[in-house]
N, C-alpha and C positions, 0 to 999 in steps of 0.2 A: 814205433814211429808215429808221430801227429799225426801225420797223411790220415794214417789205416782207422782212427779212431772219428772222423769224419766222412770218409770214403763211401762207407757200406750205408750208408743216410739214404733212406727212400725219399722221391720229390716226385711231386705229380706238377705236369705245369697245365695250364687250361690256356692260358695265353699271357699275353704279355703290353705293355704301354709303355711309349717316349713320352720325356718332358723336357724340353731344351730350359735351361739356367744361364744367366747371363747376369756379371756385374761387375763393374770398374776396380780394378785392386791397387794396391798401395804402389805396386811397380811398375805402374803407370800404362799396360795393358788392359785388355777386353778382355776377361775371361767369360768363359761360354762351357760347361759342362750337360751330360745329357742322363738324366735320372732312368734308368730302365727297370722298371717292376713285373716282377713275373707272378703271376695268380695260379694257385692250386686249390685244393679243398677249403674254402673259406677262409685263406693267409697270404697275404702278401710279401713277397720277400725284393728287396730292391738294393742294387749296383749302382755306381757313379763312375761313364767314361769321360777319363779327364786328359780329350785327346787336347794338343794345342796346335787347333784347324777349327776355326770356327765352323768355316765355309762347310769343312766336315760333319756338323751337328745339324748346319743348316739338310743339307744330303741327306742324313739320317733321319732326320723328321719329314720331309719332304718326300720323301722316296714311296711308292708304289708299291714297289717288293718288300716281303715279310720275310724274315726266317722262320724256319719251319722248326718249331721247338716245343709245342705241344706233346701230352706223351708222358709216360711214369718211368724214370729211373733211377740208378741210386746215383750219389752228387759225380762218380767215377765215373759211372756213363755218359753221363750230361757231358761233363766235361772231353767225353771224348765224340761224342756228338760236334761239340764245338768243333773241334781241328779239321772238320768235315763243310764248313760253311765259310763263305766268304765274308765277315762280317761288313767288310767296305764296299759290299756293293758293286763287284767290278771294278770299281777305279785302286789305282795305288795311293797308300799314304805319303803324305810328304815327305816321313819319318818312318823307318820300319817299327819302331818303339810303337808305334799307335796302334798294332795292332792289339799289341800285350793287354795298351789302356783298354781296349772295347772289351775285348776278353773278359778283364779281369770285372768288366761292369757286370758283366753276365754271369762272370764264375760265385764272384759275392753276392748276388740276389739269388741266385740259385742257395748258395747255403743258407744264407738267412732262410731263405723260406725251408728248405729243409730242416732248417734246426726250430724253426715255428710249425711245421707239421709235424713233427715229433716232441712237441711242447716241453723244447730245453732250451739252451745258451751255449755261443760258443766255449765257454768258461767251463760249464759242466762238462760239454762231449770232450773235454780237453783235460779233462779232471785239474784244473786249475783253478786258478783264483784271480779276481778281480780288483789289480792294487791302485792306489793315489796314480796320475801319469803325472810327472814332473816335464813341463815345456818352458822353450827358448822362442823368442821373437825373430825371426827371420826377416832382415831387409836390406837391400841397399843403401848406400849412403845419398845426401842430396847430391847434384850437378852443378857446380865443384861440389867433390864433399868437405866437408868440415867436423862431422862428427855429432853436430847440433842437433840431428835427427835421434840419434842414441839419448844424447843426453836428455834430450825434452823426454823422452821416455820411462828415462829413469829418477828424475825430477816430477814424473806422474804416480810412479810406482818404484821406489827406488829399490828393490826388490825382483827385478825383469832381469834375464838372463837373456843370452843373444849370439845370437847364431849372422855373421855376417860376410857379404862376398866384396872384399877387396877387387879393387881392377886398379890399371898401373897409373890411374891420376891421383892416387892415395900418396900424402907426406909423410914424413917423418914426425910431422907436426901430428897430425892426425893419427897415425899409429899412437905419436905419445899419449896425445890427448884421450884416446880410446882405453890405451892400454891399464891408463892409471883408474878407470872405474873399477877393473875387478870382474866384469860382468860379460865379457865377452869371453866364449867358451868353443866354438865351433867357426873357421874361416873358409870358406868354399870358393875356391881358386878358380872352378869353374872351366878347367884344362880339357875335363874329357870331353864335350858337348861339342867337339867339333862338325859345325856346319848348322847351329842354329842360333837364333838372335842372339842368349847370352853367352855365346863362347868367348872365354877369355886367352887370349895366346900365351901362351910360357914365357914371362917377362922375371930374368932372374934376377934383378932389381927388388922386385915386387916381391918374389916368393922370401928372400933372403929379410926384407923387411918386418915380414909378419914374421916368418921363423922366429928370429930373433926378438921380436917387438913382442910376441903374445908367449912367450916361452913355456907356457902348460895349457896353449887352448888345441885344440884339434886341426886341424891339417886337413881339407877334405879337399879332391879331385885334383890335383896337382899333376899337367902334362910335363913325364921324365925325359929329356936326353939330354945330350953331352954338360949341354950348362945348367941344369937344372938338378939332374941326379943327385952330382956330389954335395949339394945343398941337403939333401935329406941323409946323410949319411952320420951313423946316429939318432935320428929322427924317425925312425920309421913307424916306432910305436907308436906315435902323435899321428900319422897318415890315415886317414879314412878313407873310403869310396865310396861313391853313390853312382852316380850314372852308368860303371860298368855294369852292377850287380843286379842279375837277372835272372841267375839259376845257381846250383852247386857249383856248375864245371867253369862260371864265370869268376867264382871266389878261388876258383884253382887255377886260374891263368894271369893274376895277379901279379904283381912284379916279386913280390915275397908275402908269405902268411902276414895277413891283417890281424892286429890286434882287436881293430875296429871297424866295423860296417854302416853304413845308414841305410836300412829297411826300407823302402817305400813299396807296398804289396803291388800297386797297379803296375810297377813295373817288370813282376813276374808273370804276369798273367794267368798264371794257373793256381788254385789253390796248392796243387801239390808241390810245384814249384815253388811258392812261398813255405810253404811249412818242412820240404825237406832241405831248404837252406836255413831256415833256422835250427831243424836238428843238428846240422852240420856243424852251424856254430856255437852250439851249446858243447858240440864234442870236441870240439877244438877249442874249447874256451876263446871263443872270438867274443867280442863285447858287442854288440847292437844297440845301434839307437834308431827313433821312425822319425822321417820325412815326411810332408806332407806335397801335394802338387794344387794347391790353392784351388780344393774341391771346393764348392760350392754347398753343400745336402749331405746326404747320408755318407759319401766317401768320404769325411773326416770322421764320423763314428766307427767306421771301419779301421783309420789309422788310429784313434784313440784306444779300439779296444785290442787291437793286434800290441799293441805298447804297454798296454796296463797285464794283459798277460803275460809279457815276455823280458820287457827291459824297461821297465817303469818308472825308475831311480836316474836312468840315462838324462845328455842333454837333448829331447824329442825336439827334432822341428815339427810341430804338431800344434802349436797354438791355436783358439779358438779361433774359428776363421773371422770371426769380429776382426780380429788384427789385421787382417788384410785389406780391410776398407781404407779407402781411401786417407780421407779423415775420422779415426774413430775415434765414437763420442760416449758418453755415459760411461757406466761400472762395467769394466770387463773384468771377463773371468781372474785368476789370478793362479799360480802356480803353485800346488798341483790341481788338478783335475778330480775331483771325487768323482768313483766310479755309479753306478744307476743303481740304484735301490732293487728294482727288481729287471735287472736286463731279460730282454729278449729274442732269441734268433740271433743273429751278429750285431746287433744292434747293441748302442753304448750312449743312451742318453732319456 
């Protein structure tokens, strides 16, 4: 099992530092993330919570009280340390997902620094190897859309692959228009997010449009009943999931076995939780591809490296977060990802 080849990892911590992250992104929010570094024997090892609560980051920096996480154990202990603290402080999340994010800021800086106090990589303690990550552009379309936002894209780099979320003001014009570049690979319906800004309601119009419209791209989050289901009938190999998937036992309550999954680590919270659902899906020949949640710092080194180890050839929503700026300008990166010449700790860059 991964887990067990991570697990038994000695970590000393001495203490620890917040750095609140803040900057405008392409989807016309504030993104606010909170960089947390934990110090041991001369190494720093550092997490990215990518809760979406500002106010929450604000809290976190501002706050009086410390966790108590000082102390030498191996990454298993730490981690069970954690289920033992409140990391919000008393108040509740907006979101119960947010807790997983903090967590998981804590559970990846803990390994990084464990795997930099034991002077390796997570690629070695995993006896793996470090490949090219191949990524897709993630974005909405403009307000109306038109499709104009791909295209200028692709007329920058005509070589950009793309990951996009239809909502029900999408035409037929626009499907056409989209459909004929070739480059659109992954459609995120946006169905399970019920009860946050981008929930999209089950419009069988809409689903029936891309089905038909993008006929070999991906299918992800798609809310089923009555009118929606028989829509996927046939189709199920195309269906992906991202926002249930949180653990093993959530890829087993699935409507049927997934061919395909979207990875995003911070929303397992646990290390072990992340690396025993990828065992699962390596045993079940599930395909995987990584997510990002428009980290700001080190939590996209984290989804690049978790991607170049695992399903690297996939379509990754993982683009260099350059892409997410507002207006971006100058030479971006470009697809694949070359891996770090001498990586270090979980670090990928």
């Amino acid at each position: 099992m991964l887990y067990d080849r991570v697990a038994s990892l000695d970590l000393e911590i001495e203490g620890y530092d917040l750095e609140r992250h803040e900057r405008e992104t392409s989807s016309g929010f504030t993104r606010a993330t909170t960089v947390v570094s934990l110090r041991g024997d001369g190494e720093t090892g550092r997490g990215e919570d990518v809760t979406y609560d500002n106010d929450a980051h604000d809290v976190l920096r501002d706050s009086s009280e410390e966790f108590s996480l000082s102390g030498e154990y191996t990454v298993d202990e730490f981690s069970e340390r954690l289920s033992e603290i409140d990391l919000f402080l008393g108040d509740e999340p907006n979101q119960t997902i947010f807790r997983n994010y903090r967590r998981w800021a804590l559970e990846s800086a803990a390994l990084d620094l464990a795997l930099k106090q034991a002077d390796t990589n997570l690629a070695d303690r995993l006896e793996r190897e470090y490949d090219p990550v191949r990524f897709v552009v993630s974005t909405r379309l403009e307000d109306p859309p038109t499709g104009d936002r791909v295209l200028d894209w692709l007329e920058r780099n005509p070589e950009l692959e793309f990951k996009l979320d239809p909502t029900s003001d999408w035409t037929d014009d626009v499907v056409n228009r989209l459909a004929g570049t070739d480059a659109v690979l992954t459609l995120d319906l946006k169905g399970q997010y019920h009860g946050t800004t981008v929930d999209q309601p089950a419009d069988p119009a809409l689903y029936e449009r891309v089905i038909e419209g993008f006929p070999d791209a991906l299918i992800e989050d798609p809310e089923l009943n009555e009118e929606t289901r028989p829509l996927f009938e046939g189709q199920e190999r195309r269906v992906t999931w991202d926002y249930p998937i949180r653990s093993v036992e959530t890829v087993r309550e699935l409507p049927w076995e997934p061919e395909w999954l979207n990875i995003k680590p911070s929303r397992f919270g646990s290390v072990r939780s992340l690396l025993d659902t990828v065992d699962y899906c390596q045993d079940h020949e599930i395909r995987m591809f990584g997510g990002g949640q428009f980290e700001l710092d080190i939590g996209r080194e984290h989804i690049h490296a978790i991607a170049s180890l695992f399903y690297p050839d996939a379509p990754n929503d993982v683009a260099p977060k350059a892409y997410n700026d507002p207006n971006p300008s100058g030479s971006l990166p470009s697809s694949p990802l070359s891996p770090p010449p001498a990586p270090r700790g979980f670090e990928w860059g």
